[in-house]
PDB file with one MODEL, atoms N, CA, C and O in Angstrom:
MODEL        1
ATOM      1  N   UNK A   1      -4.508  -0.446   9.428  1.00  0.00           N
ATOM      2  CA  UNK A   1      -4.780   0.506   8.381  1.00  0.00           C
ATOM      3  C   UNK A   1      -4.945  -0.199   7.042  1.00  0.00           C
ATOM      4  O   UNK A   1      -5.809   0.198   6.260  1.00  0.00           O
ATOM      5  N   UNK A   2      -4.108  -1.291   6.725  1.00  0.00           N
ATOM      6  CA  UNK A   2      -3.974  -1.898   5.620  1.00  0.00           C
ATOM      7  C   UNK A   2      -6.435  -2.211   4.995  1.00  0.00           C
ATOM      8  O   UNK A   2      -7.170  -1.788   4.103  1.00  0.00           O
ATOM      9  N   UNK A   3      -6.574  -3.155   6.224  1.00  0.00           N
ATOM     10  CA  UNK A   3      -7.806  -3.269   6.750  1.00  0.00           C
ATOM     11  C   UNK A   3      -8.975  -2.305   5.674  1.00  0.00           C
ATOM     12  O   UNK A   3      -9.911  -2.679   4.967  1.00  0.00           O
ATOM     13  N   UNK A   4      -8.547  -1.298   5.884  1.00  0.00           N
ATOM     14  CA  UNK A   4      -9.473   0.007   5.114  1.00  0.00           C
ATOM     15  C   UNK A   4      -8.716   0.403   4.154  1.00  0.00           C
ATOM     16  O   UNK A   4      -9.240   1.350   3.566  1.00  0.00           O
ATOM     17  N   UNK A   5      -7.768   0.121   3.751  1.00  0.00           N
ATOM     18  CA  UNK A   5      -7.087   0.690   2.342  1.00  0.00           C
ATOM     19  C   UNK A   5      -8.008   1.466   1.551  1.00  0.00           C
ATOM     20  O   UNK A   5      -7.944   2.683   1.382  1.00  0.00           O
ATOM     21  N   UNK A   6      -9.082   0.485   0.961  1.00  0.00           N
ATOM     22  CA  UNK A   6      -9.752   0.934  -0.064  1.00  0.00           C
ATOM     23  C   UNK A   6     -11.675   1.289   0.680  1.00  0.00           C
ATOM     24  O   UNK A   6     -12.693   1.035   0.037  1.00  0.00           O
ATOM     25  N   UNK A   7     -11.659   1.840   1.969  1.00  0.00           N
ATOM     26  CA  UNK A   7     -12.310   2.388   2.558  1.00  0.00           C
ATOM     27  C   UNK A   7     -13.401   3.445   1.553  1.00  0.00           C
ATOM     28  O   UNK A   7     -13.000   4.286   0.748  1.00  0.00           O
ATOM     29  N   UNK A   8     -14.676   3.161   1.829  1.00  0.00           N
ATOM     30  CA  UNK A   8     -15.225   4.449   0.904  1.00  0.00           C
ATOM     31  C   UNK A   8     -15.245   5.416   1.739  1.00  0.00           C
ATOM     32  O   UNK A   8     -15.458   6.538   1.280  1.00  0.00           O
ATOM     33  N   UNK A   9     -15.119   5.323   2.592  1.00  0.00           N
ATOM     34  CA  UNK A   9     -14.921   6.890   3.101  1.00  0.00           C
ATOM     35  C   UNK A   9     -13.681   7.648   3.071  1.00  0.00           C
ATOM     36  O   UNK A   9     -12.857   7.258   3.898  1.00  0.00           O
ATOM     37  N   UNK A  10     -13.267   8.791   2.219  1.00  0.00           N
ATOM     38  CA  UNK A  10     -12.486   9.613   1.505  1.00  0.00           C
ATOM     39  C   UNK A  10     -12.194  10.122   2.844  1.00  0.00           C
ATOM     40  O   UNK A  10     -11.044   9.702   2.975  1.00  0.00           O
ATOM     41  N   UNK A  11     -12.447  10.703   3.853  1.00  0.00           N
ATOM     42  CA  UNK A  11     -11.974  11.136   5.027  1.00  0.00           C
ATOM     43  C   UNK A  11     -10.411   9.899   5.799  1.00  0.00           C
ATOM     44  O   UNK A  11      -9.201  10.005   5.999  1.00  0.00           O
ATOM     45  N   UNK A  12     -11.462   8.886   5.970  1.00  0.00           N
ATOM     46  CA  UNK A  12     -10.551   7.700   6.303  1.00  0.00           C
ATOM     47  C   UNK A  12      -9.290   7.145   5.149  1.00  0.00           C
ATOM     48  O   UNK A  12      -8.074   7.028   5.306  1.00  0.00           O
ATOM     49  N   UNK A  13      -9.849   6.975   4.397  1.00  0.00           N
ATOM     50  CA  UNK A  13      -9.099   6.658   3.146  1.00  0.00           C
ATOM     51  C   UNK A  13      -7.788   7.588   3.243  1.00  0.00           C
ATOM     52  O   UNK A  13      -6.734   7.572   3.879  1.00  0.00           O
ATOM     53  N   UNK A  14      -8.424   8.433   2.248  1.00  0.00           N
ATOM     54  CA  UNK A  14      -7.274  10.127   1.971  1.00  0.00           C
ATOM     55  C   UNK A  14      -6.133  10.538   3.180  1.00  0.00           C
ATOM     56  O   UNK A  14      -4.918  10.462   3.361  1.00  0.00           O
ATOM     57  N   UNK A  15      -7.607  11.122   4.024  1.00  0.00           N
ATOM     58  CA  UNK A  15      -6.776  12.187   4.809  1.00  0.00           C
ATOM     59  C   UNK A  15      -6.181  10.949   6.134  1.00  0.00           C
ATOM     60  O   UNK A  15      -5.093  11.278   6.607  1.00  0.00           O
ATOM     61  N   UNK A  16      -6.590  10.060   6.532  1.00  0.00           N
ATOM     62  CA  UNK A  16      -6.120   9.387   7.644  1.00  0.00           C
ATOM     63  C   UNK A  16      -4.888   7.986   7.433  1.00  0.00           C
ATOM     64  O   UNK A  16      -3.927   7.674   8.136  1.00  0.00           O
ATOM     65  N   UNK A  17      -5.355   7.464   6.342  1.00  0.00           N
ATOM     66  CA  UNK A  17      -4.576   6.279   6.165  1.00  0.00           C
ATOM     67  C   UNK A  17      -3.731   6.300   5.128  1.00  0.00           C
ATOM     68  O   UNK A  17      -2.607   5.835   5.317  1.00  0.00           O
ATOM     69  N   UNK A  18      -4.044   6.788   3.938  1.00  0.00           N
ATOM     70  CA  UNK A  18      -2.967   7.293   3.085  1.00  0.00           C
ATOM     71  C   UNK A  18      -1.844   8.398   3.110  1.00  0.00           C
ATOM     72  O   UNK A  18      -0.886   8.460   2.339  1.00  0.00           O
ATOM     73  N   UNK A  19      -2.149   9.277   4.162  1.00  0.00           N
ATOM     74  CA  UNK A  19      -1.512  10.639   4.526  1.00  0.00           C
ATOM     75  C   UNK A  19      -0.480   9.617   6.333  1.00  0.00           C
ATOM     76  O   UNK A  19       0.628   9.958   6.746  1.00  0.00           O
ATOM     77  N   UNK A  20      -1.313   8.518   6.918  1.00  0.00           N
ATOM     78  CA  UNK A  20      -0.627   8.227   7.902  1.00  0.00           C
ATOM     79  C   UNK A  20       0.909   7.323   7.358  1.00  0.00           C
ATOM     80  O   UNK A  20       2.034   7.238   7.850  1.00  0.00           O
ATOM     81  N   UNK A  21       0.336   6.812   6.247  1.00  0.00           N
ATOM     82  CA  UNK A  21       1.160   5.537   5.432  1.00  0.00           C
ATOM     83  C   UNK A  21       2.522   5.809   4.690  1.00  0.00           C
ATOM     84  O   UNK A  21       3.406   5.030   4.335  1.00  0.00           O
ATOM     85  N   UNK A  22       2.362   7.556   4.540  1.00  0.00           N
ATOM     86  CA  UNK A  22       2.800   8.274   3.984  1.00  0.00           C
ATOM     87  C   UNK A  22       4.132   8.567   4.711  1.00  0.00           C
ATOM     88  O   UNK A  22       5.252   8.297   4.278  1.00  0.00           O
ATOM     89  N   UNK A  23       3.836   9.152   5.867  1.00  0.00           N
ATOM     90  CA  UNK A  23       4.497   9.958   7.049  1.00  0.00           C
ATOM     91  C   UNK A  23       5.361   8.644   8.249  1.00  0.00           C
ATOM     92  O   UNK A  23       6.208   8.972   9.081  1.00  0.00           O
ATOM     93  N   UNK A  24       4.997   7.578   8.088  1.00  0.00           N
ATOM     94  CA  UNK A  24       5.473   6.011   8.913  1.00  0.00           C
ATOM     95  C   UNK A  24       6.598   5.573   7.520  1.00  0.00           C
ATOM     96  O   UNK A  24       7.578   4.880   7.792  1.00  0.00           O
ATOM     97  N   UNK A  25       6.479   5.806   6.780  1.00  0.00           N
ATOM     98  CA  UNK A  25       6.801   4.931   5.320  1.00  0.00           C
ATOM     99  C   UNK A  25       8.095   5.937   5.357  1.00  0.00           C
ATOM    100  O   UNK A  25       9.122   5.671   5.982  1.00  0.00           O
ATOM    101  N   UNK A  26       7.887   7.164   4.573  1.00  0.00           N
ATOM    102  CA  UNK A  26       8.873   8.464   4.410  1.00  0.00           C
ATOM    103  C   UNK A  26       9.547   8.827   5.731  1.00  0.00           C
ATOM    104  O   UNK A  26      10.560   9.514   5.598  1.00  0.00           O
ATOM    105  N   UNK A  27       9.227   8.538   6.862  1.00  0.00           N
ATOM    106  CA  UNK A  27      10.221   8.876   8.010  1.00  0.00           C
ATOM    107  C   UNK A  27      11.011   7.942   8.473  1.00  0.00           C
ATOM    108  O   UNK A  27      11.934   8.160   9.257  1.00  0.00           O
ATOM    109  N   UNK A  28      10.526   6.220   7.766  1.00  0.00           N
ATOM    110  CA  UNK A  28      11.510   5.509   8.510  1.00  0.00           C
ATOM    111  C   UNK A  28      11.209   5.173   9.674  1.00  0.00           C
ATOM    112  O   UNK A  28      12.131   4.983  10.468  1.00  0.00           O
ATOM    113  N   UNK A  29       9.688   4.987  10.149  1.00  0.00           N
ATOM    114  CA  UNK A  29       9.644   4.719  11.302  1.00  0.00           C
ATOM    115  C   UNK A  29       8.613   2.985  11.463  1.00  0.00           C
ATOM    116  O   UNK A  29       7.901   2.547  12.367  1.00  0.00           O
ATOM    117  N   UNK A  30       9.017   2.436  10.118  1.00  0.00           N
ATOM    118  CA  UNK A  30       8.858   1.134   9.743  1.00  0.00           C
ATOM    119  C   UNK A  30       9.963   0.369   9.968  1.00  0.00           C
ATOM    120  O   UNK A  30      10.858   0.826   9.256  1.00  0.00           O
ATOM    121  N   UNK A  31      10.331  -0.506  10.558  1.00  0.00           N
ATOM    122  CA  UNK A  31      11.799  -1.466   9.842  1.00  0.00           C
ATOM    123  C   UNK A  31      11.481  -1.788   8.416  1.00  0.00           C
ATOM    124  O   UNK A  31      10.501  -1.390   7.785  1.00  0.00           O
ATOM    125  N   UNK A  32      12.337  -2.477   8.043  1.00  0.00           N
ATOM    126  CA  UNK A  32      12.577  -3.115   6.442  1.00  0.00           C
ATOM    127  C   UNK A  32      12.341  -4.389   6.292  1.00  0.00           C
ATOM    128  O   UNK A  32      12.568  -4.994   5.245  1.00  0.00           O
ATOM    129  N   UNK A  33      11.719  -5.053   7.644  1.00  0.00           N
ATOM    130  CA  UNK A  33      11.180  -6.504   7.430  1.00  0.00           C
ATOM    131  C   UNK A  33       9.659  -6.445   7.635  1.00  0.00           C
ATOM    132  O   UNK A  33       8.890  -7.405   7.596  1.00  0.00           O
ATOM    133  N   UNK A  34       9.282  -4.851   7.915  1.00  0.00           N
ATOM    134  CA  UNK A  34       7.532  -4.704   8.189  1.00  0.00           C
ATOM    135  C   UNK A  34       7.722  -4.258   7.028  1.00  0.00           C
ATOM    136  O   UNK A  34       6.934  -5.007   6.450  1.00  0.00           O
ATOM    137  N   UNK A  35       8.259  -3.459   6.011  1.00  0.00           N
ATOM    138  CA  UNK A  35       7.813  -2.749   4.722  1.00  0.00           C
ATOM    139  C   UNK A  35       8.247  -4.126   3.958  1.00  0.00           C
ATOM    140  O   UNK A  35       7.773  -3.889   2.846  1.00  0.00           O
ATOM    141  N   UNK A  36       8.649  -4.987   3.888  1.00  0.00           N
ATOM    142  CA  UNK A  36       8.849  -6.146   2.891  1.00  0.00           C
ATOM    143  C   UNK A  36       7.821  -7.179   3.071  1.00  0.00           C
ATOM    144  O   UNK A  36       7.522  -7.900   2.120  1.00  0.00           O
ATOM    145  N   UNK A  37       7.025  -7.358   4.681  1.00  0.00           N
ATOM    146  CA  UNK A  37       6.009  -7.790   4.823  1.00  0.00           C
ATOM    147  C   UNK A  37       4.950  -7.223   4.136  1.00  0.00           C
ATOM    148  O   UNK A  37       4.471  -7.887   3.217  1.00  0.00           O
ATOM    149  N   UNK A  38       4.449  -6.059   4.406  1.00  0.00           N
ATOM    150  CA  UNK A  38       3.620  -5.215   3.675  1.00  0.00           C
ATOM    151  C   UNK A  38       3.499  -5.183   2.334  1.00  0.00           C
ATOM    152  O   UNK A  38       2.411  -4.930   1.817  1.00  0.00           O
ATOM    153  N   UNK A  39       4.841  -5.491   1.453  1.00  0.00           N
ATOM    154  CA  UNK A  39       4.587  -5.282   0.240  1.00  0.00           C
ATOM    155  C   UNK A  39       3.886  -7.205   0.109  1.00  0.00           C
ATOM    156  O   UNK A  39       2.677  -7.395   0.240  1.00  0.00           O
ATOM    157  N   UNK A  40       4.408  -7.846  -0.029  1.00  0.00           N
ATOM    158  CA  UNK A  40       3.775  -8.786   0.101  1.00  0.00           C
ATOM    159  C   UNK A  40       2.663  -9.161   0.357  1.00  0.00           C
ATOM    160  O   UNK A  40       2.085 -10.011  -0.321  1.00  0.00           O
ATOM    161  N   UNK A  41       2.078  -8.498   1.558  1.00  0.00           N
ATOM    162  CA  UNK A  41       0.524  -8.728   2.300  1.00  0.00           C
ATOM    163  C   UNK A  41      -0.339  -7.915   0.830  1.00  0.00           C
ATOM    164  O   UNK A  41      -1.434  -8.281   0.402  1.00  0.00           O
ATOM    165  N   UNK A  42       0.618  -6.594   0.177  1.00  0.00           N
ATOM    166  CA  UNK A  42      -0.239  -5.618  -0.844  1.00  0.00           C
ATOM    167  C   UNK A  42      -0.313  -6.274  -2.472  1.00  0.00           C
ATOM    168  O   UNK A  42      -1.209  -6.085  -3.294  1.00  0.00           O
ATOM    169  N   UNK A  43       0.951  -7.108  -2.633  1.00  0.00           N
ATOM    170  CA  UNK A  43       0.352  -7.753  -3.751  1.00  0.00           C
ATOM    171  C   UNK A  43      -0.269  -9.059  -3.692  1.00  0.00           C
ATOM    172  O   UNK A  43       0.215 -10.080  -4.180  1.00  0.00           O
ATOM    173  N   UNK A  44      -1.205  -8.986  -3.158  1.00  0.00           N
ATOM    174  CA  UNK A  44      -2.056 -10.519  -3.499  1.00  0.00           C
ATOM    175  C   UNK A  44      -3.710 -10.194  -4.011  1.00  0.00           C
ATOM    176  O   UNK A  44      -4.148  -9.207  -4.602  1.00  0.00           O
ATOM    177  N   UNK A  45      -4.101 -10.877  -3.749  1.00  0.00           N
ATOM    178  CA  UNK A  45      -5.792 -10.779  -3.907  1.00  0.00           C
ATOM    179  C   UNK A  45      -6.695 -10.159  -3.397  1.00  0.00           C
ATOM    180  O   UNK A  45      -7.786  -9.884  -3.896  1.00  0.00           O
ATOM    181  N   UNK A  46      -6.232  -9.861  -2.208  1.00  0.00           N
ATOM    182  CA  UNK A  46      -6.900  -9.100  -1.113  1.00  0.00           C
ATOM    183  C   UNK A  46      -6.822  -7.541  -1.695  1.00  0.00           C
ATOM    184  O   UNK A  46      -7.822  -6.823  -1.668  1.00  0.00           O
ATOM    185  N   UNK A  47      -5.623  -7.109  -2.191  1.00  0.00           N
ATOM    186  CA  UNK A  47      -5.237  -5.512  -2.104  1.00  0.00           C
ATOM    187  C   UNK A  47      -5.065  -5.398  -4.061  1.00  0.00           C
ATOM    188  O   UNK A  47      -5.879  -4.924  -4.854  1.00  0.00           O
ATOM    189  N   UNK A  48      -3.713  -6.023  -4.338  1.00  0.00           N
ATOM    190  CA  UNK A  48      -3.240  -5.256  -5.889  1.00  0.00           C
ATOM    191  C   UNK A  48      -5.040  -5.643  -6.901  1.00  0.00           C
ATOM    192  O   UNK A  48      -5.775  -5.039  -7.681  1.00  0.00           O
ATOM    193  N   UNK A  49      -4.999  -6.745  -6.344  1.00  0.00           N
ATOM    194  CA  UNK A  49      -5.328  -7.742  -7.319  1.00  0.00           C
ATOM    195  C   UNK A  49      -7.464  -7.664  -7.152  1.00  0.00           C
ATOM    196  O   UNK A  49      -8.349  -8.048  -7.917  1.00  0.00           O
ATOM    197  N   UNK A  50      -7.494  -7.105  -6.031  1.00  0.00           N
ATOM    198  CA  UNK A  50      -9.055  -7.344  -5.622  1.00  0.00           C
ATOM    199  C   UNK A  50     -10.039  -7.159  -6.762  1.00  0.00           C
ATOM    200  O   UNK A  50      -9.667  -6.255  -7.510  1.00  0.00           O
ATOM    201  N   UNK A  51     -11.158  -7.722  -7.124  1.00  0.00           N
ATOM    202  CA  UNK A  51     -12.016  -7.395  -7.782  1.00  0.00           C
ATOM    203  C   UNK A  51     -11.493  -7.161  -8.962  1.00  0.00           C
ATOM    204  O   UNK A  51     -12.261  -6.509  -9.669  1.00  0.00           O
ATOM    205  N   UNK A  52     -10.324  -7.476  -9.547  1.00  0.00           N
ATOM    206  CA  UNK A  52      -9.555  -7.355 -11.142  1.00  0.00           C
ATOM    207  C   UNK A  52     -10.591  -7.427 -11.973  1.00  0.00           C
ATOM    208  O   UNK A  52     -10.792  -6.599 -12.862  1.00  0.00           O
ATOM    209  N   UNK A  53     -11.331  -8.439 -11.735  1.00  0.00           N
ATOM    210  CA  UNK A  53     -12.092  -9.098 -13.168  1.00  0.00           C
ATOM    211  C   UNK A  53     -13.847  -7.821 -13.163  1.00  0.00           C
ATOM    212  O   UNK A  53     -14.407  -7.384 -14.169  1.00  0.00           O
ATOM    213  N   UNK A  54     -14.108  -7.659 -12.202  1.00  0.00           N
ATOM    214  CA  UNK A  54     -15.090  -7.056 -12.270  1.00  0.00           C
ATOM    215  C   UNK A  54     -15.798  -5.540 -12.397  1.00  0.00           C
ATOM    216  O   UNK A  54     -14.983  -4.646 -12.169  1.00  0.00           O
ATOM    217  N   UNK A  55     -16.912  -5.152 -12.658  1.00  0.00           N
ATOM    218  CA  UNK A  55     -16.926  -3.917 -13.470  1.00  0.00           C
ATOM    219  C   UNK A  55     -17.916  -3.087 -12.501  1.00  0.00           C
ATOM    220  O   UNK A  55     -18.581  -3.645 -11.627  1.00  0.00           O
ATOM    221  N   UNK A  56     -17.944  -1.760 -12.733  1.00  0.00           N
ATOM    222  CA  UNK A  56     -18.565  -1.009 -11.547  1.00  0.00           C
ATOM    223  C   UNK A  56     -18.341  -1.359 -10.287  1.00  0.00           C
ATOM    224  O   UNK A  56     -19.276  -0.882  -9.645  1.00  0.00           O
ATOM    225  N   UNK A  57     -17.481  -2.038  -9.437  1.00  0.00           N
ATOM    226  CA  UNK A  57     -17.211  -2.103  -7.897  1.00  0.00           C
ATOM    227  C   UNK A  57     -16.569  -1.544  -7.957  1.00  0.00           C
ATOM    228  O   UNK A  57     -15.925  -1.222  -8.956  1.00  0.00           O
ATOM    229  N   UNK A  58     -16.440  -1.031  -6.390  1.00  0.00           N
ATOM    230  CA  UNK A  58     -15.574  -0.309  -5.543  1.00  0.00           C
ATOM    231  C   UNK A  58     -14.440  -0.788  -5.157  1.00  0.00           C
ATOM    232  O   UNK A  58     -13.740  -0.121  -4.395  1.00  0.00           O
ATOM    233  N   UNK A  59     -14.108  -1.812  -5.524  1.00  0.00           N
ATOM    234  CA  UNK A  59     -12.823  -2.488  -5.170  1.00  0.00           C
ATOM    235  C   UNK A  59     -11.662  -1.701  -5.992  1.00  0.00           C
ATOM    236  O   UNK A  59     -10.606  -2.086  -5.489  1.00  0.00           O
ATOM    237  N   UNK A  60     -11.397  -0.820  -6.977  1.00  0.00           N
ATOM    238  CA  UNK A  60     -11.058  -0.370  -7.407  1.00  0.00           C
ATOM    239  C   UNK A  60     -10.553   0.809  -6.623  1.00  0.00           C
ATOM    240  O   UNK A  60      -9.680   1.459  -7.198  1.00  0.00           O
ATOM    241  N   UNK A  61     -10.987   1.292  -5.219  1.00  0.00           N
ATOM    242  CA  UNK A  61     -10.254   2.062  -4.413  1.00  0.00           C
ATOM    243  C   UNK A  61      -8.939   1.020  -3.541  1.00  0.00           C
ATOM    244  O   UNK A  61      -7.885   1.534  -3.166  1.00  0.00           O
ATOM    245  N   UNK A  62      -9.132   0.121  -3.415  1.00  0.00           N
ATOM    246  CA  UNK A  62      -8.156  -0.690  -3.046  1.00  0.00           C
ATOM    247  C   UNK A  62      -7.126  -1.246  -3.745  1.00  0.00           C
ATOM    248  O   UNK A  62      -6.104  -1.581  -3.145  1.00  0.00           O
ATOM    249  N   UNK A  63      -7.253  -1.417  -5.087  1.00  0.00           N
ATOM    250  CA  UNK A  63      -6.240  -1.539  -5.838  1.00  0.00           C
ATOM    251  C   UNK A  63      -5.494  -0.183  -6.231  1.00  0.00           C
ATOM    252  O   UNK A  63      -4.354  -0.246  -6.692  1.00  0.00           O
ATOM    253  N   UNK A  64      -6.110   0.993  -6.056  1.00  0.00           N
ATOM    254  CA  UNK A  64      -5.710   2.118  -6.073  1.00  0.00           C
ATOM    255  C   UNK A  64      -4.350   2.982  -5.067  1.00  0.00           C
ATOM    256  O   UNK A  64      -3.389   3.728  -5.253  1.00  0.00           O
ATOM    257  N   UNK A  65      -5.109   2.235  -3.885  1.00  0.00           N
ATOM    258  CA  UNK A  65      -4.623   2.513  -3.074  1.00  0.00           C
ATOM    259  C   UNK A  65      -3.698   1.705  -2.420  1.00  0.00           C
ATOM    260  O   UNK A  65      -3.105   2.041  -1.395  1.00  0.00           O
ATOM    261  N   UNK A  66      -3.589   0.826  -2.899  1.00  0.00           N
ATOM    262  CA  UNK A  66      -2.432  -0.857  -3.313  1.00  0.00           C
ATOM    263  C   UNK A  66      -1.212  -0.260  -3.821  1.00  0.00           C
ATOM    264  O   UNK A  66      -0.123  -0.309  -3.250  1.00  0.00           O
ATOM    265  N   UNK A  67      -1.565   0.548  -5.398  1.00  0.00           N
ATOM    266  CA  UNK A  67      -0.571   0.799  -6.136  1.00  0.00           C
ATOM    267  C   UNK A  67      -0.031   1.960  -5.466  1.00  0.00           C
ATOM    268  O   UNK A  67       1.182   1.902  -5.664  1.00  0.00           O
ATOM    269  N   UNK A  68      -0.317   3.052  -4.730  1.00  0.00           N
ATOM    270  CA  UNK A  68       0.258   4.279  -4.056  1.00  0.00           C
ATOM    271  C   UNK A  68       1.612   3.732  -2.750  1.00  0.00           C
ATOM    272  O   UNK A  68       2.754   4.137  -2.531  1.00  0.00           O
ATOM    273  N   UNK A  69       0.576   2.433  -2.000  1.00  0.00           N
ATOM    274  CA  UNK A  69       1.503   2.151  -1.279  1.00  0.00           C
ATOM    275  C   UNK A  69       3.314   1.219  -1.721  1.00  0.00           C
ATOM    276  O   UNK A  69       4.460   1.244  -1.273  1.00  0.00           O
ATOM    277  N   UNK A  70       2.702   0.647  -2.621  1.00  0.00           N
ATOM    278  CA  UNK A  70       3.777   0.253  -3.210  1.00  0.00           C
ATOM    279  C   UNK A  70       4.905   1.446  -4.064  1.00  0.00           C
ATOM    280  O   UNK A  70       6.052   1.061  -4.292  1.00  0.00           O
ATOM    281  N   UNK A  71       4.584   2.521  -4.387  1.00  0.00           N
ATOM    282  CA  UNK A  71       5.047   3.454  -4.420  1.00  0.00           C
ATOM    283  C   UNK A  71       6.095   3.973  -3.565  1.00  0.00           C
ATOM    284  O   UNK A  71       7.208   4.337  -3.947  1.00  0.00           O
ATOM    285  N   UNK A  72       5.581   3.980  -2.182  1.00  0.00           N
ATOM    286  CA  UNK A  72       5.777   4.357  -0.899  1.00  0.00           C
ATOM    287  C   UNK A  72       7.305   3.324  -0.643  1.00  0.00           C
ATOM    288  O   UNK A  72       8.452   3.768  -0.603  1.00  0.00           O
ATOM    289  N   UNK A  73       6.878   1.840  -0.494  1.00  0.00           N
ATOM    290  CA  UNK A  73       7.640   0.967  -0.466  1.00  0.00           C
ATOM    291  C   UNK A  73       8.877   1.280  -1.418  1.00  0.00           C
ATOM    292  O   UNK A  73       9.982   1.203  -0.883  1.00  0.00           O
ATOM    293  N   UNK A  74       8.819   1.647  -2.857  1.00  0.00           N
ATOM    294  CA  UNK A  74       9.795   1.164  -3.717  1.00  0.00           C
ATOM    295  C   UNK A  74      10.670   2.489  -3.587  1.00  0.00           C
ATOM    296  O   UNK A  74      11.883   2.420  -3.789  1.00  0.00           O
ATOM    297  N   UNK A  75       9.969   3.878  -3.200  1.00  0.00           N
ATOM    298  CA  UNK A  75      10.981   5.104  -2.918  1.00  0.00           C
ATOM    299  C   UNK A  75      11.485   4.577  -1.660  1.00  0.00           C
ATOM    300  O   UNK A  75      12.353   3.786  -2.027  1.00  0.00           O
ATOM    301  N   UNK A  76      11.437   4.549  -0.121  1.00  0.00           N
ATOM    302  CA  UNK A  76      11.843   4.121   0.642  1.00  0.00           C
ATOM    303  C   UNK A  76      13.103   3.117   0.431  1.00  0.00           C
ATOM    304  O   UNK A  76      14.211   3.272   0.945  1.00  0.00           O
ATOM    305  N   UNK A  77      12.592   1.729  -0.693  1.00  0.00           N
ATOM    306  CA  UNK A  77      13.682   0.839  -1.021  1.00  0.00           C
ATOM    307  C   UNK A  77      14.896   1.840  -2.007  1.00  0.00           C
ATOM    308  O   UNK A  77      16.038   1.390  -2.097  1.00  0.00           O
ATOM    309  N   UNK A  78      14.679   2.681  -2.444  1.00  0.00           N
ATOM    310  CA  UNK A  78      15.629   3.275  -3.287  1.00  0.00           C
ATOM    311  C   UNK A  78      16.521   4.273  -2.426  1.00  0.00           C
ATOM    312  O   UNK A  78      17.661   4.532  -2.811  1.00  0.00           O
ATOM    313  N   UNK A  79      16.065   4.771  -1.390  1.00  0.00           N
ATOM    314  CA  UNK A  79      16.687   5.094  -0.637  1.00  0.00           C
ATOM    315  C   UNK A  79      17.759   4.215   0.269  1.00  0.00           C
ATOM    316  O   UNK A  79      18.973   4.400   0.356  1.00  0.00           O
ATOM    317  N   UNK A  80      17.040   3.314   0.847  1.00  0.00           N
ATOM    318  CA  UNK A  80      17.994   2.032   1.578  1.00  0.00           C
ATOM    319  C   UNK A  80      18.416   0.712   0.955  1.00  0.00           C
ATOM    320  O   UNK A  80      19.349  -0.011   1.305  1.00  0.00           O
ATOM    321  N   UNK A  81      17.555   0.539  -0.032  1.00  0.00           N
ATOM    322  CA  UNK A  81      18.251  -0.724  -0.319  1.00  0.00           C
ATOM    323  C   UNK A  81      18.093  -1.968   0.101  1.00  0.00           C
ATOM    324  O   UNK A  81      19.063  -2.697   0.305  1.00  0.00           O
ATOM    325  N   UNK A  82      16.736  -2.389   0.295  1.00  0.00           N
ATOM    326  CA  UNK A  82      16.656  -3.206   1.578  1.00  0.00           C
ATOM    327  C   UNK A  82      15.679  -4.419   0.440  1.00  0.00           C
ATOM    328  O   UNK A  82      15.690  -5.549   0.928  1.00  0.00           O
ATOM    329  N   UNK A  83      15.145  -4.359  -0.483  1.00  0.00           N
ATOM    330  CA  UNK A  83      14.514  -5.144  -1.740  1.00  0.00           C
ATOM    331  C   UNK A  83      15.185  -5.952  -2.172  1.00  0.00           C
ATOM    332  O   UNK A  83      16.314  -5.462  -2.181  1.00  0.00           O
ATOM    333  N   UNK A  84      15.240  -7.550  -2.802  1.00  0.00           N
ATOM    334  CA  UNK A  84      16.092  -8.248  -3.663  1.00  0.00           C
ATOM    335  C   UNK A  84      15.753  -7.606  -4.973  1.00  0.00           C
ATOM    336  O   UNK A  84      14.847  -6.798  -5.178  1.00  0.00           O
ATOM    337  N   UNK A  85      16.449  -7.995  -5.663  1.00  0.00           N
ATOM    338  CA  UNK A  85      16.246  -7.743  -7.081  1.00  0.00           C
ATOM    339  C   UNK A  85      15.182  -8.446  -7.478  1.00  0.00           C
ATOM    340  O   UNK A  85      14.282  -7.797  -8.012  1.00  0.00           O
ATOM    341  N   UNK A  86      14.995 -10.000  -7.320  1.00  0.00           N
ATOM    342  CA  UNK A  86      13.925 -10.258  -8.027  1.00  0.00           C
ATOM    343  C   UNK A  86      12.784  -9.684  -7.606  1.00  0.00           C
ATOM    344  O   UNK A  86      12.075  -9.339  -8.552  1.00  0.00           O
ATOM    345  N   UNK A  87      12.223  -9.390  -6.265  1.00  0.00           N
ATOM    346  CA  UNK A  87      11.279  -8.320  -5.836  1.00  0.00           C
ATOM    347  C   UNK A  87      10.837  -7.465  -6.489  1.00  0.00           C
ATOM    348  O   UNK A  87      10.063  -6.647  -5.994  1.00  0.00           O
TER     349      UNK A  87
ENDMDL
END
């Protein structure tokens, strides 16, 4: 899923991978060494960071959708506790 994050298709995007990411993330049906992987795999170049410098691309659904999941991650961590601090 990570793969299509920033998918232009709003069907896939929205309703399938952000709504699936949602419901795996909020139920706990991740461990805490796949959501600490994940955040990691989400801030690099590929996802937070894609296309930073550039203007009119679409990469901008992926950093979008970068920052939601990390969202996801940091309520989950506030619930359990499972983040270092410097993280």
């Amino acid at each position: 899923m990570l793969k299509h994050l920033g998918s232009l298709d709003s069907e896939l995007r929205d309703k399938l991978i952000y709504r699936n990411f949602c419901k795996i993330i909020t139920n706990n049906y991740l461990s805490q060494s796949h959501l600490k992987q994940m955040l990691a795999t989400i801030l690099d170049d590929k996802y937070l960071f894609k296309g930073i410098r550039l203007k009119e691309d679409d990469s901008v659904f992926t950093r979008s959708f970068s920052t939601l999941l990390i969202a996801l991650i940091l309520d989950a961590d506030n619930r359990k506790d499972f983040l270092s601090q410097d993280t």
